[in-house]
C-alpha positions in Angstrom: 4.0 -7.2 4.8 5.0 -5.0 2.2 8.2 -3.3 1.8 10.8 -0.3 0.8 10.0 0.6 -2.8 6.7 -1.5 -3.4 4.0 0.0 -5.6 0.5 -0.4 -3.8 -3.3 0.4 -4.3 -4.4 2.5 -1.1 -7.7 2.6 0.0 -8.9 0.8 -3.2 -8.3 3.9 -5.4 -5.0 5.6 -5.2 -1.5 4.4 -6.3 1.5 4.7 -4.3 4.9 3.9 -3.5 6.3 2.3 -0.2 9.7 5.1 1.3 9.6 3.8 4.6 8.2 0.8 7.0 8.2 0.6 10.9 6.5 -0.3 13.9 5.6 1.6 16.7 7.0 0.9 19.9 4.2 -1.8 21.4 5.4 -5.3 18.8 1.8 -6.2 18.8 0.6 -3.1 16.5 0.3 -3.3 12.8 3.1 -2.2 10.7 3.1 1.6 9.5 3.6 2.4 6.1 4.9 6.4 5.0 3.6 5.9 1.4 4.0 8.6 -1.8 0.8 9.1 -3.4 1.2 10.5 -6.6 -2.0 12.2 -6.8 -1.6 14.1 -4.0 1.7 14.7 -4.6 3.2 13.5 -0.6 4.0 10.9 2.0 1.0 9.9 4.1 1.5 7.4 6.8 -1.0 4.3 6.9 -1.1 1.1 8.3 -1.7 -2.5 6.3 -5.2 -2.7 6.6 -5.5 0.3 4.1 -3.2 -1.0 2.1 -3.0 -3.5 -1.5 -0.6 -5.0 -3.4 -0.5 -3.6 -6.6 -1.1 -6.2 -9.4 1.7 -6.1 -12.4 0.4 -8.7 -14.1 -1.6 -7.3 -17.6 -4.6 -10.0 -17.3 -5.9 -10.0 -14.1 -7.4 -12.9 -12.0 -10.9 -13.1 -10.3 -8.8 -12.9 -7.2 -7.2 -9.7 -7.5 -10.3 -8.0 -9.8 -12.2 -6.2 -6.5 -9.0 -3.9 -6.4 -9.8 -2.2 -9.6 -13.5 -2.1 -9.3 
């Protein structure tokens, strides 16, 4: 679960910034995410399964190395 203000990898190749979380009305549903992507300059709305935890750290880990591939 990510949340308000996170900076994430979408779709393997695009950064953005979580502005808003929620649900849709059935509980069972993934969360929604309305994300800024800075290169296309706007809020897109995308659930968790397209979505990464961006990695802050400046050596990165075998674990975490697919994102940047």
């Amino acid at each position: 679960m990510f949340n308000f203000w996170d900076i994430v990898v979408i779709d393997k190749q695009y950064i953005g910034v979580i502005v808003k979380c929620w649900w849709k009305s059935n509980i069972w549903t993934l969360p929604n995410y309305d994300v800024y992507v800075r290169s296309s300059n706007g809020i897109k709305n995308f659930t968790e399964e397209n979505i990464q935890q961006y990695i802050y750290d400046k050596e990165i880990d075998e674990e975490h190395l697919f994102i940047y591939q």
